[in-house]
N, C-alpha and C positions, 0 to 999 in steps of 0.2 A: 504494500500500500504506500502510498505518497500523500504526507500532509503537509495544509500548505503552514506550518507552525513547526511539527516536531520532523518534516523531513520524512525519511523512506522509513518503513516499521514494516511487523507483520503481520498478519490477524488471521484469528483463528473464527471459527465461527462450527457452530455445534447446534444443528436443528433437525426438528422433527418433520414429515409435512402430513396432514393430516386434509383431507381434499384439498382447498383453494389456501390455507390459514399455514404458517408458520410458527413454531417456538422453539426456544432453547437456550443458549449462552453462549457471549463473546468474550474473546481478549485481544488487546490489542498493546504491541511490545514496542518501544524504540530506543534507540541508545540511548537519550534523556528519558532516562525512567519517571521523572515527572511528568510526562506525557500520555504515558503508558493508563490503562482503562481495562474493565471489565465488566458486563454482568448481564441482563436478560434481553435476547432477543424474541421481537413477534414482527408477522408482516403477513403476507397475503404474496398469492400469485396467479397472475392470469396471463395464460398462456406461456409465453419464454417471460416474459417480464415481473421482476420483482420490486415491491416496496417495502421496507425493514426499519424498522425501527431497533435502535440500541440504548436502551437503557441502562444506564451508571449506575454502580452500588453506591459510591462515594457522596454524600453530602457536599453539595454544592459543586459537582463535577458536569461537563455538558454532556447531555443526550443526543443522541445522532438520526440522524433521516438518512437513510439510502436509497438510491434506486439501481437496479440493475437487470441485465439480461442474459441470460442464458447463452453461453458460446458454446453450442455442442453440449454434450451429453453429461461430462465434468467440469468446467468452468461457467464462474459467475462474473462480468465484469460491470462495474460503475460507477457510481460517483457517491458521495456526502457530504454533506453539511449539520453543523449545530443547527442545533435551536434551544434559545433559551436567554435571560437579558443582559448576561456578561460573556457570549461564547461568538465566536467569531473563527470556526475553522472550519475548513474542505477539504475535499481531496477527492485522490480516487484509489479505487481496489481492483483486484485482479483475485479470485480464489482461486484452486483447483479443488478438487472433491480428492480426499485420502481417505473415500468408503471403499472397502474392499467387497465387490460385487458377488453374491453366492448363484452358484446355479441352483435353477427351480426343476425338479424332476418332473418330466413329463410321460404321460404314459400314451401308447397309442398302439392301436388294434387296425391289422389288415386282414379283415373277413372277407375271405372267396366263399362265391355261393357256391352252391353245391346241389346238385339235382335231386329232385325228391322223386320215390320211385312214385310213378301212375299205375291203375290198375284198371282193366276196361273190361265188362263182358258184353260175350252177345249170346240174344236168348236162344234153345234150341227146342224145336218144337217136338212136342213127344205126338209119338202115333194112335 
């Protein structure tokens, strides 16, 4: 990530998704540890596009707005900003996903029909 205050950092970001809706926890690191942040994320998603909210544990630290989108199937990239009446920073992010994908076992059946016996009579007439 790149902020335009503490410079290049890295952030982690830890969600769940649950249909359209978001939750979980961030952190975010940079060589001035005074910069450095943590604590709940929620946001929403429609379609490739994301908006996230980051909420601070810290008293009196700023909250963050994101927006982002989807680059392919593991990365999220976009941008932030504060909110709030003494925060004044931006930036932008770049994620990768380090979920380790499981396969899903699938099961599948190839039925050949197979001929049923017929039986036919014909009547014969007695004398």
């Amino acid at each position: 990530m790149s902020d335009s205050s503490a410079g290049g950092g890295s952030l982690d970001l830890d969600f769940d998704q649950s249909d359209c809706s978001l939750s979980g926890t961030w952190q975010a690191s940079f060589a001035d540890a005074s910069f450095d942040g943590s604590g709940t994320l929620t946001g929403s998603v429609d379609g490739g596009d994301l908006t996230i909210s980051l909420l601070t544990e810290a008293p009196g630290s700023c909250d963050y707005r994101a927006t982002g989108s989807l680059q392919g199937t593991a990365e999220i990239a976009g941008s932030y900003s504060t909110f709030g009446t003494s925060c004044s920073r931006s930036g932008t992010f770049d994620v990768l996903s380090q979920a380790t994908p499981t396969a899903q076992p699938t099961a599948t059946a190839d039925a050949t029909p197979t001929a049923e016996p017929t039986a036919s009579a014909s009547p014969t007439p007695t004398p």
